[in-house]
DOGU-807672 format. One record per residue (C-alpha): residue in three letters; x, z, y. Coordinates in steps of 0.02 Angstrom, whole numbers, plus 50000, padded with zeros to 5 digits. Example, Ala and Ser with C-alpha at 12.3 -4.5 7.8 and 13.67 -1.06 7.14 Angstrom:
<gubas>
ALA506155039049775SER506845035749947
</gubas>
This chain:
<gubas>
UNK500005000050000UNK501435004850122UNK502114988750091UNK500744978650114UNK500334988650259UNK501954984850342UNK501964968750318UNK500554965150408UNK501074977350553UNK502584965450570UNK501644952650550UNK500304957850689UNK501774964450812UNK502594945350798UNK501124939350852UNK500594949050984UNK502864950151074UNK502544929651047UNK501024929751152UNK501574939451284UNK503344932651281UNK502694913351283UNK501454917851435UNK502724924051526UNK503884909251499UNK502704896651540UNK502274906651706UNK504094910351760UNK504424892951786UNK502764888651870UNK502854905551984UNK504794898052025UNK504064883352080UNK502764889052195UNK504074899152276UNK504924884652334UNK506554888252196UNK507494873052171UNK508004866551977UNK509764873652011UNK509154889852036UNK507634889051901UNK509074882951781UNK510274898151829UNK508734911851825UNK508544905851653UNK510434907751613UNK510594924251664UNK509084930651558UNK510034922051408UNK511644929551464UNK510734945251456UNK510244941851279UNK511804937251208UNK512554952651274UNK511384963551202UNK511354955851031UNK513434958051030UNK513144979051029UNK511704977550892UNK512604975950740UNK513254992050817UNK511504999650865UNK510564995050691UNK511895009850622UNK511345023150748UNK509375017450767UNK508275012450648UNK507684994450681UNK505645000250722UNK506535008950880UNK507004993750949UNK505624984850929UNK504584996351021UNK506044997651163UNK505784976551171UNK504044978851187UNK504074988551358UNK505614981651427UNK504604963351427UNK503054973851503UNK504344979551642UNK505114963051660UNK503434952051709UNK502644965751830UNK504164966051912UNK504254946251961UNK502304948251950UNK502564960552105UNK503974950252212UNK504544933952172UNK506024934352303UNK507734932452226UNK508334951752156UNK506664954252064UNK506664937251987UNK508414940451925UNK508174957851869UNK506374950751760UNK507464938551683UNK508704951851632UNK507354963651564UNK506594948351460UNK508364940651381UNK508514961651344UNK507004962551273UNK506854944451176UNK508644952851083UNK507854968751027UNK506274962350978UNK506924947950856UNK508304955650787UNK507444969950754UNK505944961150695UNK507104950350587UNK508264963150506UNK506584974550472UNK505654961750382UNK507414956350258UNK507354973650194UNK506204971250067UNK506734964349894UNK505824947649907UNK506634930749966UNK507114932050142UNK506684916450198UNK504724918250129UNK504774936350248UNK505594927550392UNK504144913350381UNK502844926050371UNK503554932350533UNK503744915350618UNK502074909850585UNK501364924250646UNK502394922850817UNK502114904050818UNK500274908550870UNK500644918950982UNK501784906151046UNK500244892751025UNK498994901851135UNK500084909751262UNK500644893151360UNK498794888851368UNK498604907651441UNK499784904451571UNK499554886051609UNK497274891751650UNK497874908151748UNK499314899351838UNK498214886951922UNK497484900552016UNK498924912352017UNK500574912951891UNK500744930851962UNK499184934251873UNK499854927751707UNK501194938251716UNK500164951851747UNK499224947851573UNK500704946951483UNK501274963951520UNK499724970651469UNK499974961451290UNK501774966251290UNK501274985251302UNK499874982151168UNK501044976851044UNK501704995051030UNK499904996750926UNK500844989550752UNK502294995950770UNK501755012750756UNK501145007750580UNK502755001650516UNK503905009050388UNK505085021950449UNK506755012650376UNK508405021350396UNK509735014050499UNK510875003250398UNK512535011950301UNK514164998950320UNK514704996250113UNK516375004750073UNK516864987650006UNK516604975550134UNK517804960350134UNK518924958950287UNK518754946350429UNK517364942450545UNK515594942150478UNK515204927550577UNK516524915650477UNK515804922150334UNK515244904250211UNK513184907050250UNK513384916850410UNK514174900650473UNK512684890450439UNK511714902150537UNK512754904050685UNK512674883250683UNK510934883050672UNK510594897450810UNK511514885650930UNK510004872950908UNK508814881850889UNK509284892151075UNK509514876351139UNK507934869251113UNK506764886251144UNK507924887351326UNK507504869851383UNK505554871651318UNK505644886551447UNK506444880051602UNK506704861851617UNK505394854451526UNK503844862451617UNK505124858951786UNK505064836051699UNK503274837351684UNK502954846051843UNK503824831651910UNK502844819051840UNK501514825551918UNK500724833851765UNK499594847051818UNK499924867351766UNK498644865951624UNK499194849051558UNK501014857951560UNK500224872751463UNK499384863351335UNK500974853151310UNK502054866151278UNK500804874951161UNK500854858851071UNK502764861551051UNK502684879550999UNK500934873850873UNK502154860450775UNK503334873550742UNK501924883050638UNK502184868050516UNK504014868650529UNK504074885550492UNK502944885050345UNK504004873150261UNK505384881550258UNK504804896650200UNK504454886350043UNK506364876250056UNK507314882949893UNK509124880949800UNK510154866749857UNK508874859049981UNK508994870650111UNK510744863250170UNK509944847050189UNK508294852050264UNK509294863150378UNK510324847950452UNK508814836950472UNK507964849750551UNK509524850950682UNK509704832450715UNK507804830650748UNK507894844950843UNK509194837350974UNK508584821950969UNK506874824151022UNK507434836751156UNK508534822451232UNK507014812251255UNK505894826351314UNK506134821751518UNK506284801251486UNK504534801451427UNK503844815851538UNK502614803851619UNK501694799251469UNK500514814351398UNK500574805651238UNK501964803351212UNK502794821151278UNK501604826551161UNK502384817951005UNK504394821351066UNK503644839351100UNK502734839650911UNK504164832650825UNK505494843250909UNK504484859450865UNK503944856150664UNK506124854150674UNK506524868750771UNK505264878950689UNK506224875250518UNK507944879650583UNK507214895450652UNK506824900950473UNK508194893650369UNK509684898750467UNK509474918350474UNK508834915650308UNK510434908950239UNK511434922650333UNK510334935850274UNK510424931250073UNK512414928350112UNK513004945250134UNK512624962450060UNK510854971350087UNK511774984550215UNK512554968950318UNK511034959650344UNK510524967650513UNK512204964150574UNK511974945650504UNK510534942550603UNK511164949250738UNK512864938950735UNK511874924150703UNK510464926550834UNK512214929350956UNK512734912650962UNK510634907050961UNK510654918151133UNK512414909451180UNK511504892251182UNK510094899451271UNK511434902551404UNK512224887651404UNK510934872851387UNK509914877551544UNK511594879051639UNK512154865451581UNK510724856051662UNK510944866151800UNK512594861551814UNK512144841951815UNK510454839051916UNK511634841652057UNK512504827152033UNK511254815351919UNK509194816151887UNK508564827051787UNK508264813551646UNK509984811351603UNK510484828451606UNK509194834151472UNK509714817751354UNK511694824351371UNK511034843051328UNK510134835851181UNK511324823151119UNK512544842951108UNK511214847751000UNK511264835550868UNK513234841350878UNK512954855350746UNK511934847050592UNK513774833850610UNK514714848450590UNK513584855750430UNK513904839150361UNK515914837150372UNK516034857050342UNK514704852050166UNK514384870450168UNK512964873350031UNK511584888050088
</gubas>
């Protein structure tokens, strides 16, 4: 019963961070734009929250030993609440920095917490991990639509709604099981976890897979916006995006043996691929809506597959810290894709910048295929 019980609490809690995390992303943006910030500074805002991340998921490994994992989902939980009433309150330049903090903070915690929590168990890994993901890809399908109705009145309003579900989300949590923090083996091999053969893999994959969720955030509401799509059109879009990687997600959790590899790659090259294409096409709805479709059911299977891998890779007391080293280099793309668009709309359109980001992304599933590392 406790398990059962659990799972569904993780389940539920997913669901619920996804919906208040994808409102808020969608709004950011939007309240950004009303404020009259340019795509440089959109682009950096969005950095520095993934800076944020990737600094936080460095200590974690660290953390999972001293907290048990339900702790830090509940901290997630209420920094995100903190992070949208305070841009909700003042979008002038400090706050808006500071919310983006909070969230990369939070969006740390929450998944690697989440993650690590649901691996425990003594089924496969990537089956509990696609539980998980489809349960946060609604949340991710209804929250864009959220923000995209409420932010053609006000995004400060949306933002306002998405703390609320943020702090509602401390509900499940409260019914999960009390795990221990995690106990280092005396016999762990020597090195860095990260090089580890299956940790690798991971780390490879997290690199896409930041990549794309970064740019779905920040410049691809910023393309549409520009092609004169309206708030709600953008919403629905990117709920399209976030929808597709429902299917993504379920097929991986059902990816065994010596397919996973191969599915993994695909997934990767698709991933990119689409991404780069994502601005070219941003006056069509149709077909934004198909790059957008395709580049989710991809990114929703390297979302599963790579922590997965580094998960069933190492022993049952490293897994947190798997995750966690994994979801490290996932935050370090978040960082670096938005600012590297950043870094070029000051010298070339928007267009071209997101195909050069995108054509990086296919970068990994080549290296997956000259390493031939098997899953």
């Amino acid at each position: 019963m406790s398990s059962r019980r659990d799972a569904t609490a993780s389940a539920t809690g997913a669901g619920i961070y996804s919906l208040s995390l994808s409102t808020a992303s969608v709004a950011l943006p939007l309240l950004a734009i009303e404020a009259g910030y340019s795509a440089f500074e959109i682009g950096a805002l969005t950095a520095a929250s993934a800076l944020s991340q990737m600094l936080v998921r460095l200590g974690l490994g660290w953390a999972m030993r001293r907290w048990p994992d339900w702790m830090l989902i509940a901290a997630a939980g209420v920094l995100l609440a903190v992070s949208s009433l305070t841009v909700a309150v003042s979008a002038a330049l400090v706050p808006f920095a500071v919310a983006q903090l909070l969230q990369g903070a939070s969006r740390a915690l929450f998944w690697t917490g989440s993650q690590t929590h649901v691996v425990r168990g003594t089924g496969r890994a990537a089956g509990a991990l696609a539980r998980v993901n489809l349960a946060a890809s609604l949340g991710l399908l209804v929250g864009p639509l959220i923000a995209g109705v409420l932010s053609e009145g006000s995004a400060a309003l949306a933002l306002l709604v998405a703390a609320a579900v943020a702090l509602l989300g401390l509900v499940p949590n409260a019914l999960l099981d009390r795990l221990p923090p995690f106990v280092p083996p005396a016999d762990r091999p020597p090195g860095r976890l990260w090089r580890r053969p299956g940790v690798d893999v991971a780390c490879w994959a997290g690199m896409t897979a930041g990549a794309w969720r970064a740019l779905l955030t920040s410049y691809v509401p910023l393309a549409l916006d520009q092609a004169r799509q309206s708030a709600t059109t953008i919403g629905a879009l990117v709920a399209a995006a976030n929808g597709a990687s429902l299917v993504g997600t379920a097929v991986a959790g059902r990816v065994r043996g010596r397919w996973t590899t191969p599915v993994l790659g695909a997934g990767i090259l698709l991933t990119g691929v689409a991404t780069a294409l994502a601005a070219a096409v941003a006056e069509s709805v149709a077909l934004s809506a198909l790059v957008l479709v395709v580049s989710g059911i991809a990114a929703g299977a390297v979302q599963v597959l790579g922590p997965a891998i580094a998960a069933e890779a190492v022993h049952p007391e490293e897994r947190g810290e798997a995750i966690a080293v994994s979801g490290t280099f996932r935050a370090a793309a978040l960082f670096a894709a938005p600012l590297a668009v950043a870094g070029m709309v000051v010298a070339v359109p928007l267009t071209p910048a997101m195909a050069v980001v995108g054509v990086g992304m296919v970068l990994p599933a080549l290296a997956l295929r000259r390493r031939g590392t098997a899953g």
